[in-house]
Every structure is written in C-alpha cells, then in structure tokens.
C-alpha positions as CSV (number, residue, x, y, z in Angstrom):
1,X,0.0,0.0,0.0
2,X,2.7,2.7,1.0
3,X,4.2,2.0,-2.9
4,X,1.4,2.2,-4.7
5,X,0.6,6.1,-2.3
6,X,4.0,6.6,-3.4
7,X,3.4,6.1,-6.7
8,X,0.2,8.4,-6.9
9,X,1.8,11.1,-5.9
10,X,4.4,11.2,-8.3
11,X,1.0,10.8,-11.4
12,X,-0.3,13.6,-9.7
13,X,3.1,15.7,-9.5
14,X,3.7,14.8,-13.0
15,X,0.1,15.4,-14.1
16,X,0.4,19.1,-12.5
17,X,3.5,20.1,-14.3
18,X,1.8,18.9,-17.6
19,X,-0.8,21.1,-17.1
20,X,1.0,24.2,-15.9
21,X,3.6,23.9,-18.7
22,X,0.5,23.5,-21.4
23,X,-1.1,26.7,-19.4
24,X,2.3,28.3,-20.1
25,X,2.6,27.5,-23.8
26,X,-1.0,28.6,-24.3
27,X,-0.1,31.8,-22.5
28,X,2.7,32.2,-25.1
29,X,0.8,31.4,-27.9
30,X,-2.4,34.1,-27.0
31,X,0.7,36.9,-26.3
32,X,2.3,35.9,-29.6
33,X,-1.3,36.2,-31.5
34,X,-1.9,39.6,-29.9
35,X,1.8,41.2,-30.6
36,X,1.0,40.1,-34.3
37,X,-2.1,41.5,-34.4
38,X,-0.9,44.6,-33.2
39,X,1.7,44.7,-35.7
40,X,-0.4,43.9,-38.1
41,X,-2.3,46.5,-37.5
42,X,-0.3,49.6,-36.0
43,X,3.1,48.6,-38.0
44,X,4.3,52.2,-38.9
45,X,4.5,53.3,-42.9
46,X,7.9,55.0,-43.3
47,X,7.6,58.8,-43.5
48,X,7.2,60.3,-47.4
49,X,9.6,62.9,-47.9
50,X,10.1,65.2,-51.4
51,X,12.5,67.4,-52.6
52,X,10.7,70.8,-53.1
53,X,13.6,73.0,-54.2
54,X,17.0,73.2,-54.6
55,X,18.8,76.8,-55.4
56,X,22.9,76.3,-56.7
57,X,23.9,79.4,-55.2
58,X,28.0,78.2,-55.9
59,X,29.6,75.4,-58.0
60,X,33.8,76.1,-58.3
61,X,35.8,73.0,-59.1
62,X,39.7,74.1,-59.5
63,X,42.2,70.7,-60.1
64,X,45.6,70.9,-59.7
65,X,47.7,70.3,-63.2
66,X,50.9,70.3,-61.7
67,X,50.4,67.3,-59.5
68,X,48.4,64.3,-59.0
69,X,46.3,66.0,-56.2
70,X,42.8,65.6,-55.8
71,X,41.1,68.9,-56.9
72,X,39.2,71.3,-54.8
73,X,35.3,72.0,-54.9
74,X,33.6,74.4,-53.5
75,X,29.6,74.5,-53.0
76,X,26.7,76.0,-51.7
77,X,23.4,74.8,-52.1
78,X,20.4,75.9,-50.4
79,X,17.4,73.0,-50.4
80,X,13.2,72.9,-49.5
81,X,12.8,69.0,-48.1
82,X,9.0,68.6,-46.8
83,X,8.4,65.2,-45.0
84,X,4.8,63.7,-44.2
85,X,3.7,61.5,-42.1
86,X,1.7,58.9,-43.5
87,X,0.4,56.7,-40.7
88,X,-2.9,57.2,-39.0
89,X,-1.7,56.0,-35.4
90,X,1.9,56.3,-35.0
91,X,3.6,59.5,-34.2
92,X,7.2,60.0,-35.4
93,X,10.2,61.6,-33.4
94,X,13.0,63.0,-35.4
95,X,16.0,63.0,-33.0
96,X,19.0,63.7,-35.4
97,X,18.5,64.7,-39.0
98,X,22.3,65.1,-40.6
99,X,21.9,66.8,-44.7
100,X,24.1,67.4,-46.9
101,X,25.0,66.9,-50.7
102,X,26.6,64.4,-52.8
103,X,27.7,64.2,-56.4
104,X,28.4,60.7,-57.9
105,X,28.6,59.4,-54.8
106,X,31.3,61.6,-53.3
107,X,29.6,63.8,-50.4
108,X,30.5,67.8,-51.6
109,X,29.1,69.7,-48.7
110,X,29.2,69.5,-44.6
111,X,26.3,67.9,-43.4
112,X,23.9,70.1,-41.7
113,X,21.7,69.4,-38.7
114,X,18.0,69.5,-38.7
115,X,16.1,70.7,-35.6
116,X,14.5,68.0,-33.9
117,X,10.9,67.8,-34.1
118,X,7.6,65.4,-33.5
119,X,5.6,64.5,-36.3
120,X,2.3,63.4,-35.6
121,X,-0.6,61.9,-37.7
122,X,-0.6,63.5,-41.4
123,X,1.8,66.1,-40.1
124,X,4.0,67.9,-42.6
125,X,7.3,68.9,-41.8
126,X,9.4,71.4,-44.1
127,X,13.1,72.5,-44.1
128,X,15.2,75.1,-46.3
129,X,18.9,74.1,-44.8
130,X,22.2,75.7,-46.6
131,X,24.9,73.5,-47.2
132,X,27.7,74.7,-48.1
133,X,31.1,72.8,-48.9
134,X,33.6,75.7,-49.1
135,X,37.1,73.8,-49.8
136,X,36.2,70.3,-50.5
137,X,39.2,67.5,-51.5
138,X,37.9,66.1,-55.1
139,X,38.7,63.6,-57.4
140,X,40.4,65.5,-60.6
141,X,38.0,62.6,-62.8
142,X,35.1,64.0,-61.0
143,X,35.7,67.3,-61.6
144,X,36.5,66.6,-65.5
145,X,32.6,64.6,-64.8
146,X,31.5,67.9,-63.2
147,X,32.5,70.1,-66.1
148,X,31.4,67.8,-68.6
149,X,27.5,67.9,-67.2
150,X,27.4,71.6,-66.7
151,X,28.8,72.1,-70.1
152,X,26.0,69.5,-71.4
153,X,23.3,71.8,-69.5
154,X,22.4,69.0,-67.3
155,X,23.3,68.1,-63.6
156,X,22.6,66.0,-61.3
157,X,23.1,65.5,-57.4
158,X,22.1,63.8,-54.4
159,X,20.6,65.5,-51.5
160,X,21.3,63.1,-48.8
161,X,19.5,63.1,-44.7
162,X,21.0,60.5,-42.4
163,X,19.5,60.5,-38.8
164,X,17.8,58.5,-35.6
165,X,13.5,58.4,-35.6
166,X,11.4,56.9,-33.1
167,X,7.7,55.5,-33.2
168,X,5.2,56.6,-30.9
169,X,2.0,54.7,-30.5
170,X,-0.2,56.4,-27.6
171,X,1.8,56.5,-24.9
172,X,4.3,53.8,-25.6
173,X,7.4,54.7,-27.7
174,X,10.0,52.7,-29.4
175,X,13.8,52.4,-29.5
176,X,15.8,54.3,-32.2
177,X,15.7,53.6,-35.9
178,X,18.2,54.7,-38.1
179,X,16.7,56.4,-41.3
180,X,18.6,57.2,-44.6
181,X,16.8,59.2,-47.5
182,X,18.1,60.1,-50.7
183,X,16.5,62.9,-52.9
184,X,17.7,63.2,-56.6
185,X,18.1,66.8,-57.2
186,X,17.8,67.3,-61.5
187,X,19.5,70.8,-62.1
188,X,19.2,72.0,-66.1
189,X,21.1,75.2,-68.1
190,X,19.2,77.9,-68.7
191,X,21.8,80.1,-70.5
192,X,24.8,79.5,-68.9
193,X,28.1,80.2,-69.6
194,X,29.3,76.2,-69.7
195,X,31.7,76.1,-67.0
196,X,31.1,75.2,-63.7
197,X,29.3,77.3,-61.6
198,X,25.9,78.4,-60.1
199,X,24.9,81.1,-63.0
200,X,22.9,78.8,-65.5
201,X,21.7,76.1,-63.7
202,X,17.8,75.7,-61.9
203,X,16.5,73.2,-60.4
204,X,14.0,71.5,-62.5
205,X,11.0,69.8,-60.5
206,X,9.9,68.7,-57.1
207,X,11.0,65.0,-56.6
208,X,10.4,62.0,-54.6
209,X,13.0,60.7,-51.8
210,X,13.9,57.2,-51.2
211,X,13.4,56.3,-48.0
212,X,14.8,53.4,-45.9
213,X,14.0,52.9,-42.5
C-alpha cells in the first residue's frame, strides 16, 4: 500500500507540471497572436519625404595640373525638403536629421543638422537648410565629370538626410531607428556660360525621396 501512495503522488506531480507547462505554452501562444495583431495592424509606414527645391547658389571645381592632387570643390546649395507622415496612429520623433549633398557618390558639402521635431498623424514637416562645402578634396576625374555635365546643360546631385526616428504609439514609444533618405536633385542650363558654376543652372521639379528605414 505505502508504494502504490508513493506512486500516486508522483502521477499527480507529474500530471500538474503537464498542465502548468500547457497553461504556459497557451499563454505564449495568446501573447504571440496579440503582438502580431498589433503589428499587423499599428506597423508604422515610413515617412514620405520630397525634394521641393533646390537653389545652386556656388559650384567652383579648381584641379591641380601640376600634381596628381585631388582637386578642390567648392559648394553652396540651399534645399526645401518637406516630409509627411503617413500613418494614421503612430507618431514619429526626429531625434538627429544630418543633410548634406553628394555628387556621384562623393559627399560635396558638410552635413547640416535638422532641428529635432515630433511629427504626428498627417503632419507635414518642411526644411530650407544651406549646405555649403567651401574647400572640398575632389577627385580631378570628377571634376573633368563635373564640367562635362554643366557644359551639357544638365546636372545631377544627391541630397542626402542621415539621422535617428522613433515611433510613438499612444503613450508607448520605441527604440531608435536609423533612417537614410536620398533625394535626386535634377539641375538643367538655362543660358549658362558652360563652365562650372551656379549662374545657368535651376533646379527643375519637385521630386520624390527614397526612403529606408
């Protein structure tokens, strides 16, 4: 009799811990199904942003014939970026927004910081930074490149934002995401005098931004 009590209590203990570890894996799966839901649902759209405007107020590329130096460039371009937020519930915090300008991949200008700013729902957001690049090392090939496109009448650079967002969903907010946009800025002559510089060239329409978040 006392071995078969003993045995008993060992069904029971195991019967118990089958239960509590099937509560526990139910648990898991109903927190699992509701996180999805809720992602499925309140999973934020990356903001939309557009290149309004960009003004070539300088463009001075001077290479070095003597020596096998890079060349120096010199720019200033002032630029209208607008951002929206597409996203019904989710609020967006912009915590660093570094601009600047590239051409053919080489960055020409200092980047420039963006105020930091909460976007909430459908909230537009618009910037006119300067950046300038007075005194820029450049690749003498690029600057040949540069000359070449003015003289064609047709440029083309990058207007670049690297920075830090958050999501805010009611009162909960995330970590940081890292955010890199990239706005094609399409600059055509107008009359000017084929070399490199700002007189002849305007910027030609408002584009879209890439935008990876």
């Amino acid at each position: 009799m006392g071995k078969d009590c003993g045995n008993h209590g060992e069904d029971n203990v195991r019967q118990a811990c089958r239960r509590l570890l099937a509560f526990l894996f139910f648990l898991a799966l109903v927190v699992a199904f509701i996180a999805l839901i809720i992602y499925l649902v309140l999973r934020p759209t990356h903001p939309r942003f557009f290149l309004q405007d960009a003004s070539l107020q300088q463009l001075d590329a001077l290479t070095s014939n003597a020596s096998a130096a890079a060349g120096i460039l010199s720019t200033t371009l002032q630029v209208t970026i607008a951002s929206r937020n597409p996203n019904d519930r989710v609020g967006v915090y912009y915590d660093r927004l570094d601009v600047y300008a590239s051409y053919k991949y080489q960055q020409i200008t200092v980047a420039s910081s963006l105020p930091s700013v909460y976007q909430g729902h459908g909230d537009v957001e618009v910037w006119s930074p300067v950046l300038s690049g007075p005194g820029v090392p450049f690749a003498p090939y690029l600057a040949d490149s540069l000359a070449k496109d003015v003289q064609a009448g047709y440029l083309v650079l990058q207007v670049k934002i690297d920075g830090r967002v958050r999501w805010k969903v009611g009162s909960w907010i995330s970590g940081h995401y890292h955010i890199f946009v990239t706005c094609p800025a399409f600059l055509t002559g107008v009359g000017g005098n084929g070399a490199p510089g700002a007189s002849g060239l305007r910027f030609q329409s408002a584009t879209y931004c890439r935008v990876e978040v």
